[in-house]
C-alpha positions as a printed NumPy array, in Angstrom:
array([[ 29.287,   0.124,   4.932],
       [ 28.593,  -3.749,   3.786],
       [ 25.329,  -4.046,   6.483],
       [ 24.354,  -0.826,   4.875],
       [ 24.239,  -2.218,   1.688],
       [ 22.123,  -5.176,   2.835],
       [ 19.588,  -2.811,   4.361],
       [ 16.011,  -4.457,   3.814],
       [ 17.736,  -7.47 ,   2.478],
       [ 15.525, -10.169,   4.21 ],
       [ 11.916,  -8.442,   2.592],
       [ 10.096, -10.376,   0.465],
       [  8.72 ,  -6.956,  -1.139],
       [  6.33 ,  -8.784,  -3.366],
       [  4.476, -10.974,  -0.499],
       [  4.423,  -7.868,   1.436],
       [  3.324,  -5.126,  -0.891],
       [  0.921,  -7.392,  -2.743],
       [ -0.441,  -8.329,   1.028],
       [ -0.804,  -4.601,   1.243],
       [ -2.871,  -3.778,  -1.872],
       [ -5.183,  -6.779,  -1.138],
       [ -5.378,  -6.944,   2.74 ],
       [ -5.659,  -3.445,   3.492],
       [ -6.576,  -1.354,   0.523],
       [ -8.733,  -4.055,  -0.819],
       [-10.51 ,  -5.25 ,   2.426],
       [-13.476,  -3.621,   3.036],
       [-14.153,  -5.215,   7.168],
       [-12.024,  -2.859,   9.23 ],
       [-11.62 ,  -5.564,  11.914],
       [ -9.931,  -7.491,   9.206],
       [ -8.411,  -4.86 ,   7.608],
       [ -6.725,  -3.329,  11.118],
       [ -5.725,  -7.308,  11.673],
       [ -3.778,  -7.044,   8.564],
       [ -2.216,  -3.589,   9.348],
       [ -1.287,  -4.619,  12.987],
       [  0.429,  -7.593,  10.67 ],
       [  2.135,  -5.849,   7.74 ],
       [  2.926,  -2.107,   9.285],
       [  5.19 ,  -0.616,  12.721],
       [  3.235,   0.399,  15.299],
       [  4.394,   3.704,  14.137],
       [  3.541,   3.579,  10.615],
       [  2.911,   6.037,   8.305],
       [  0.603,   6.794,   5.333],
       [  0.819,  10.078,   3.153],
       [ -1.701,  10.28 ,   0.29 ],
       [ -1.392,  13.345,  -1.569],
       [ -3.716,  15.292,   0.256],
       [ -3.458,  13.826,   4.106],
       [ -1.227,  11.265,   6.246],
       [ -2.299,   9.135,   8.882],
       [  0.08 ,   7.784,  11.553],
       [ -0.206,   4.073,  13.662],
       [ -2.611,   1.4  ,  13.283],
       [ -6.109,   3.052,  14.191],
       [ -5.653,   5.601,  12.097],
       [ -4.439,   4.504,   9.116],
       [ -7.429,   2.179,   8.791],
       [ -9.792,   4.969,   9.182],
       [ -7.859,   6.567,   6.289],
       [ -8.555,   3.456,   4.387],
       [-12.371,   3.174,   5.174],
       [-12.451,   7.24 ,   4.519],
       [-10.942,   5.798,   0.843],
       [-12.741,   3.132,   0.49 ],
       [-16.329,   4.748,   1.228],
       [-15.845,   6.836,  -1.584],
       [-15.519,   3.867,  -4.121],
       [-17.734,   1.986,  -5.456],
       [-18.094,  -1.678,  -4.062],
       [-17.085,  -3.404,  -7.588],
       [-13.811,  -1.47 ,  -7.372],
       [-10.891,  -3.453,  -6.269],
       [ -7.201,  -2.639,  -6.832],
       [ -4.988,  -5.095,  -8.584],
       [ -1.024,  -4.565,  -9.419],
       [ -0.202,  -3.441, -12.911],
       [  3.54 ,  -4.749, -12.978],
       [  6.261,  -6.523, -11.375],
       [  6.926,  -4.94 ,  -7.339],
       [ 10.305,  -4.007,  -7.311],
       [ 12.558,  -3.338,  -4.539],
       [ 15.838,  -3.109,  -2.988],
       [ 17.809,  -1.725,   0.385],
       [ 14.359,  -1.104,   2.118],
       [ 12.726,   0.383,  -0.537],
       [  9.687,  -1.351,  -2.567],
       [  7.605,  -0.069,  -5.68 ],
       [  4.183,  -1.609,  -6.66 ],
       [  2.032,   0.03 ,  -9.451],
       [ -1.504,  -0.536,  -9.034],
       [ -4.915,   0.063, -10.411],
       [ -8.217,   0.926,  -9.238],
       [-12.345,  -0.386, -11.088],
       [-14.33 ,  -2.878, -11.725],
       [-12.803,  -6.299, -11.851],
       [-13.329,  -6.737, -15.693],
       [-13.361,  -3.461, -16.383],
       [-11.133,  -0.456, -17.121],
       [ -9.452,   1.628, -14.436],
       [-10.935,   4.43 , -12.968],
       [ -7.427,   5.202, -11.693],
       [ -3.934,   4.419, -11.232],
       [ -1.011,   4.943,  -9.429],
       [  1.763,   3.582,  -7.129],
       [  3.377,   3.252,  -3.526],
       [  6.655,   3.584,  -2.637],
       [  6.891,   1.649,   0.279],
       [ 10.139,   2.268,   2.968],
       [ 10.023,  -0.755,   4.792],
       [ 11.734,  -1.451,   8.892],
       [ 12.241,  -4.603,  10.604],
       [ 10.422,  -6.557,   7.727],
       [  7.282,  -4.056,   8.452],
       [  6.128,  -1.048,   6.083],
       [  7.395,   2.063,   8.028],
       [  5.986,   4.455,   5.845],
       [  3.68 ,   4.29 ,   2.725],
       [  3.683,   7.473,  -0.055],
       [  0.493,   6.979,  -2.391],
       [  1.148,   8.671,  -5.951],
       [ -1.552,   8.875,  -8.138],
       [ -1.637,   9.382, -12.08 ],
       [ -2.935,  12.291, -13.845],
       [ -5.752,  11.431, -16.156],
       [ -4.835,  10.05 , -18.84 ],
       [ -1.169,   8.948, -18.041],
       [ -0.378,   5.04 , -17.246]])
């Protein structure tokens, strides 16, 4: 029960989830984006977006560059508040535009992380209008 409790206890969620946002979703070179995922995800990762999932390294990055093709180049995504996280589990709200601009949209990942690694990424995004 005790090493139960301590599940996920050695993740720094903020380095990692941060590293995430930045490194994957926010790197447009897949060679240096798939670097980063071979780095920060299991070799049997995960990803569910609301409308598909992608599983291991290769794909998930082609599920990034699908994403990414379909923003515009000033885009990046930057965190919106503190990541949170406990017992395996991490929470990072994000945003999505311009730099200096406002968002185009918002949302969050719940991250479950294994062995230090993400082990499977949810994507939620807001409705218009909500933040």
């Amino acid at each position: 029960m005790v090493e139960s409790m301590h599940a996920g206890a050695g993740v720094d969620y903020d380095v990692l989830m941060r590293a995430n946002l930045t490194e994957v979703f926010g790197e447009r070179d897949p060679a240096k984006r798939l670097s980063a995922i071979e780095r920060l995800y299991a070799n049997d990762a995960v990803v569910h977006e609301p409308h598909a999932s992608a599983r291991g390294h290769e794909q998930i990055n082609a599920a990034v560059s699908a994403l990414l093709s379909q923003l515009p180049a000033a885009f990046v995504f930057t965190v919106r508040s503190p990541v949170l996280g406990h017992n395996g589990i991490g929470v990072l709200k994000w945003r999505s535009g311009p730099h200096d601009g406002p968002a185009a949209v918002t949302g969050m990942d719940v991250v479950h992380f294994q062995d230090g690694r993400i082990h499977s990424l949810f994507v939620f995004i807001d409705q218009p209008g909500e933040d």
